[in-house]
N, C-alpha and C positions, 0 to 999 in steps of 0.2 A: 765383591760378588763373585760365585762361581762361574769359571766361562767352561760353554762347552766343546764340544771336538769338534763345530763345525764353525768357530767364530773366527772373521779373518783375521789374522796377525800382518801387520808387517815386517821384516827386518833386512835387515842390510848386508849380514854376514857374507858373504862370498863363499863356495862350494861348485865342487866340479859335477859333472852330472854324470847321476846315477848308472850304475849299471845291474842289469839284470842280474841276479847271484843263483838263483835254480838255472838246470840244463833245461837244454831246447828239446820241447816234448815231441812224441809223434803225433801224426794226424788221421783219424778212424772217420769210416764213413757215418751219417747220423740219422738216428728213429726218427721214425713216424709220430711226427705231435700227435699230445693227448685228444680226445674231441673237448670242447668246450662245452658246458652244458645251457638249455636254452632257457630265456628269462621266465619267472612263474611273479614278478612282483612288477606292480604297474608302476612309475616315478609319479610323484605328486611335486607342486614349486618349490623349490630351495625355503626352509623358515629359518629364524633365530633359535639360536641353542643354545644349554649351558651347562659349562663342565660339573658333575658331578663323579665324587671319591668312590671308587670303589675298589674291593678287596680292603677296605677299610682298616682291618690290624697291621697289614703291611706296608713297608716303605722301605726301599732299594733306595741308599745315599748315593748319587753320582750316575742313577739307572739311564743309561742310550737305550736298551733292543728289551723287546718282548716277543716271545712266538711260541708256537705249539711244533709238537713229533709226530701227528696223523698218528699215535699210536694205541688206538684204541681208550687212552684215558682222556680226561680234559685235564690233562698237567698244560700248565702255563712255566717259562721259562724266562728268568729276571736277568738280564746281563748288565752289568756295572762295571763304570772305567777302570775299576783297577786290578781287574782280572777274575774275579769268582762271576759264576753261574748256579742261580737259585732256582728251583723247583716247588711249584705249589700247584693246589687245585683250588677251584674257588670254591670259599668259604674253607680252607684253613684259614686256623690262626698265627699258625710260623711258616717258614718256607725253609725246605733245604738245603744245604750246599751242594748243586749237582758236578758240578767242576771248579776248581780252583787253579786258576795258574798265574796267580802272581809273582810266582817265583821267575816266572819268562817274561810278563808283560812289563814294558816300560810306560808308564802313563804321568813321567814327568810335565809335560808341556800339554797343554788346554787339550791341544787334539790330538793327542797318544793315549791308548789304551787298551782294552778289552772294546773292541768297536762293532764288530759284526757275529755271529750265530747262524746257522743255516742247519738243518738235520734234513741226513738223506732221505730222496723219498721213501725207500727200503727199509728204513731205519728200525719200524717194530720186527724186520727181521736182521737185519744184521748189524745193530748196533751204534751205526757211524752218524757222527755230528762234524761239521767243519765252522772253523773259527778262525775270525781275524783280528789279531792285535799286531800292535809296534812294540818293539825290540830294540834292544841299544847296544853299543859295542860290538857291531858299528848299528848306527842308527838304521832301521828297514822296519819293514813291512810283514807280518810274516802270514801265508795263509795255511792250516794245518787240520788234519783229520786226527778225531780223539773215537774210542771206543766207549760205549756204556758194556760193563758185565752184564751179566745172564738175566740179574735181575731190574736191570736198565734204573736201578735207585738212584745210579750216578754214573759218570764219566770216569775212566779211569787217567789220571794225569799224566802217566810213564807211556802209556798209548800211542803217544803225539807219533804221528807221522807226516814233517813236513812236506805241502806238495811245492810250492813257490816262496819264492823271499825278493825282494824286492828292495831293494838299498830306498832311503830317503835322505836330501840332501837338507831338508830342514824338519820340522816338526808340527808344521800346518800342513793345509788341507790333502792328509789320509785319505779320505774315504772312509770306505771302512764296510760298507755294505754289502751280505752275500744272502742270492737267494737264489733256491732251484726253480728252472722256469719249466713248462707246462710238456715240453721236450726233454726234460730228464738231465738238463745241462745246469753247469754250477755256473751262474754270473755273479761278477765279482766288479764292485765299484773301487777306483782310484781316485785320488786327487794328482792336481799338476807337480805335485811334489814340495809346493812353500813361497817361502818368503812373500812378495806382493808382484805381480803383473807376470808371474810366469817367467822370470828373468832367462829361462833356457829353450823357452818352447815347449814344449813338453807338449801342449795340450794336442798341438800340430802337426807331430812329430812322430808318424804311426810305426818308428823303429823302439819306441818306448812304453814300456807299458804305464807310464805315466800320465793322468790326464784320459782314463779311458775305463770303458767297461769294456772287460774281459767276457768270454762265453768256453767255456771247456768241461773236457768228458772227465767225472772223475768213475765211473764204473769201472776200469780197467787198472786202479794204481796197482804202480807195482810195487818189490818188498822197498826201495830206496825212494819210493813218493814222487815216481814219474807219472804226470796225468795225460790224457790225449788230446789232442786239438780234433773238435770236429771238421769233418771234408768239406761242411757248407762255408763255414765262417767265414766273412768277405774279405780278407787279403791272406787267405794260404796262397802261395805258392808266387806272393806279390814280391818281390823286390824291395829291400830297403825295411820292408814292414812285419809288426810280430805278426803270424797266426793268431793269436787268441785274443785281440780284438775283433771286438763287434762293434762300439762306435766311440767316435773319438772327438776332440774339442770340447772335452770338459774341465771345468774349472774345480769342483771340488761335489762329486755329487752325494749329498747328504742324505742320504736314502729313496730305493725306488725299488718298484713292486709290480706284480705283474696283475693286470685285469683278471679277477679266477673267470669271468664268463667270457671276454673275448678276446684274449689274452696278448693284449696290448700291454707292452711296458711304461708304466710312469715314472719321471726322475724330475727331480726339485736337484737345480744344479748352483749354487753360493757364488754371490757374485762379489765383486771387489768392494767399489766405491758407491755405485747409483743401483743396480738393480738384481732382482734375486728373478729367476726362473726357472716356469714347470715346462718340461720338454714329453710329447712322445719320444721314446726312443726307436729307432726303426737299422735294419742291419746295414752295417758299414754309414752311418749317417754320421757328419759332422755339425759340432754344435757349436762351432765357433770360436771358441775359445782360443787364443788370446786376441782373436781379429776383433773380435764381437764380445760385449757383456751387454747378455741382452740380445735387444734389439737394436741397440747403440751399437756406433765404432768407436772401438774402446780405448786408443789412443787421444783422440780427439772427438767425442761427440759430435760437434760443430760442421766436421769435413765428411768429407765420404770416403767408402772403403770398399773395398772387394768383397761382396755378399754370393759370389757367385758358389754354388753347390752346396752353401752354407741352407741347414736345418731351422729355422726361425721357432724360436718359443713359443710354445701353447697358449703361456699368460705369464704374468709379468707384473711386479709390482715398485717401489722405488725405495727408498732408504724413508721417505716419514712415513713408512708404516711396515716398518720392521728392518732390522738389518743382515739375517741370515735365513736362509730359506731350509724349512726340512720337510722335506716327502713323506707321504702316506699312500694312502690305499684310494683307490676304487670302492664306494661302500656297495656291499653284495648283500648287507644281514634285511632282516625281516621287522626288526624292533623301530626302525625309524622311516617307513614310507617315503617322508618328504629330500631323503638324504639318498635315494635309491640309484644309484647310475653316477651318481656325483663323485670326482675325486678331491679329497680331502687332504689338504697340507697349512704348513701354519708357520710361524717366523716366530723364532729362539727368543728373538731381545724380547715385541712386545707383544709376545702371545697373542697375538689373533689366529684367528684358522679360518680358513677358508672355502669352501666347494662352488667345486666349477662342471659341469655338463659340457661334451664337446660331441659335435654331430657333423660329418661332411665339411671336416677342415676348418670346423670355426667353434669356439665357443658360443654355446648359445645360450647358459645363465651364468652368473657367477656372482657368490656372497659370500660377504663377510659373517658367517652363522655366529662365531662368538666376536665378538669386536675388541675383547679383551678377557682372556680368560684368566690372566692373574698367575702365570705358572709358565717358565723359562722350560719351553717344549723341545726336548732331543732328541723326540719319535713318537710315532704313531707307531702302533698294533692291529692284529687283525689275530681274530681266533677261527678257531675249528668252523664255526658258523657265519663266518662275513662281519662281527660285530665290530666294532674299530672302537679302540681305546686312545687315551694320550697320555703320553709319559711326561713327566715332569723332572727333569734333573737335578734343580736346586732344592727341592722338598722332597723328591723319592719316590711320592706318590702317582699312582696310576687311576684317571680321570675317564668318563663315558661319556658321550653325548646323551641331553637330556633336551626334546621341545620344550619352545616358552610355553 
């Protein structure tokens, strides 16, 4: 069976750790967030749901990401591991090649590839998309701004302009995740860099961009793909630590997205052996990782552990009911009432998904909507309007929630 970039590996190999390979950026002081706009849809209770095909002639083999450019059309955007980016509107019957770079991506190992997509807010005017994939010789990370031409039909691939590179010591958990948040800043998710238990620290380790979500300016690159650290980010100016973390103690976070109405961030962060979890993310917060999986002490379940200043997870599920956890969205659309408020995530092995309400520090529903949708999930979607889809990576195909 096909595995995907967020399934855990272990190995045994030996590898020094990582160094940073981009120069150390400047640091610009940061905007005024966007407003948030306020709710028009009332939440009805959590029902059952079931995945229904949709964009029907189409199937992207090996599809992680889907998203939209705000660019006046309803193009939708197909990203697959092994480096090309497709282009359709719905109800085409083909879709087009909008970038190709396989010729740079290395997506030899389950979780290398073409992983992440993000287009700038700006983008219907000035062209820019950034993209993340893994690279070999030597193994890394790479994050990179591409140009669409005049007539934005496609990405130009000679374009690249990279802004970070990121050595990797193994070929699991990447990350891979990039989205602009509601402040005009590019975040960017890592993984602890491989093998099993974090053998180097990384996740704790706030000198490493390993193991961390990133937050930086890219409005200002320059001609050689220098970005800026914004002046708020919680450890400029700290000792020992990058700037362009925003939080740290992550173990592999397989996608997260921000609330469009209150613009909270959510992250589904891949757990080892017992347990997978959805985290708010909040700035400079730690999530534990390698002390914690979970809510567990990860060394020893059994024993106790230093929990102090540690983040505790949102929710939480265990290895019988799934073994890899992948983030989605906050639903904000209009077509499913009872899904209204709810964040929505689901587990790769046995496709369940999930939505959960959280109010005043606690979850206060949560269900199981599909209990088995039949389809090895490597992302959620979200379009123009709040809808949220589900990708499916072993079949290609792109699925909608339907009430029973």
């Amino acid at each position: 069976m096909l595995m995907v970039v967020l399934v855990t590996l272990a190995c045994n190999r030996s590898a020094q750790r990582p160094d940073l390979i981009a120069a150390t950026p400047t640091v610009s002081p940061s905007p005024t967030a966007t407003p948030v706009p306020t709710p028009d849809v009332a939440a009805e209770p959590l029902r059952l749901m079931r995945l229904e095909w949709v964009f029907g002639g189409l199937v992207f083999p090996e599809l992680l990401h889907l998203t939209y450019a705000d660019d006046g059309t309803r193009r939708l955007f197909a990203v697959t591991k092994p480096g090309q980016v497709f282009a359709f509107e719905p109800g085409d019957a083909t879709a087009a090649v909008f970038l190709d770079i396989r010729d740079r991506v290395n997506d030899a190992g389950s979780e290398e590839g073409l992983l992440g997509l993000a287009f700038d807010p700006e983008y219907a005017d000035n062209g820019y998309l950034y993209v993340y994939y893994s690279s070999a010789e030597p193994r890394r990370s790479v994050i990179s701004r591409f140009v669409a031409g005049a007539s934005q039909d496609a990405a130009d691939p000679a374009s690249e302009r990279i802004l970070l590179e990121v050595a990797q010591p193994f070929a699991n958990h990447n990350g891979g995740h990039l989205v602009f948040g509601p402040d005009g800043y590019l975040y960017i998710g890592l993984g602890d860099g491989g093998s099993g238990g974090d053998p180097f620290g990384n996740g704790q380790n706030r000198g490493t961009l390993l193991g961390k979500i990133l937050r930086i300016d890219v409005r200002r690159v320059d001609e050689v793909g220098s970005y800026v650290v914004p002046a708020d980010n919680p450890f400029v100016g700290r000792s020992g630590a990058r700037p362009e973390v925003w939080a740290y103690g992550m173990r592999n976070p397989w996608r997260f997205n921000f609330d469009r109405l209150t613009g909270e961030l959510w992250a589904s962060d891949v757990g080892q052996n017992a347990l997978e979890e959805v985290d708010i993310v909040r700035k400079g917060g730690n999530y534990g990782w390698n002390i914690m999986e979970g809510s567990q002490c990860f060394r020893d379940p059994e024993k106790e552990c230093n929990q102090a200043g540690l983040e505790p997870p949102v929710a939480e599920y265990g290895h019988g009911d799934g073994c890899s956890v992948t983030g989605g969205y906050v639903y904000r659309g209009r077509r499913l009432p009872s899904l209204y408020g709810a964040y929505v995530h689901g587990d790769y092995c046995s496709g369940k998904t999930w939505a959960l309400r959280y109010d005043n520090g606690r979850v206060t529903e949560r269900l199981a909507i599909v209990p088995d949708g039949g389809v090895a999930i490597s992302g959620f979607a979200e379009d123009q309007d709040g809808e949220v889809y589900v990708l499916d990576f072993g079949g290609g195909g792109i699925y909608r929630f339907v009430e029973e």
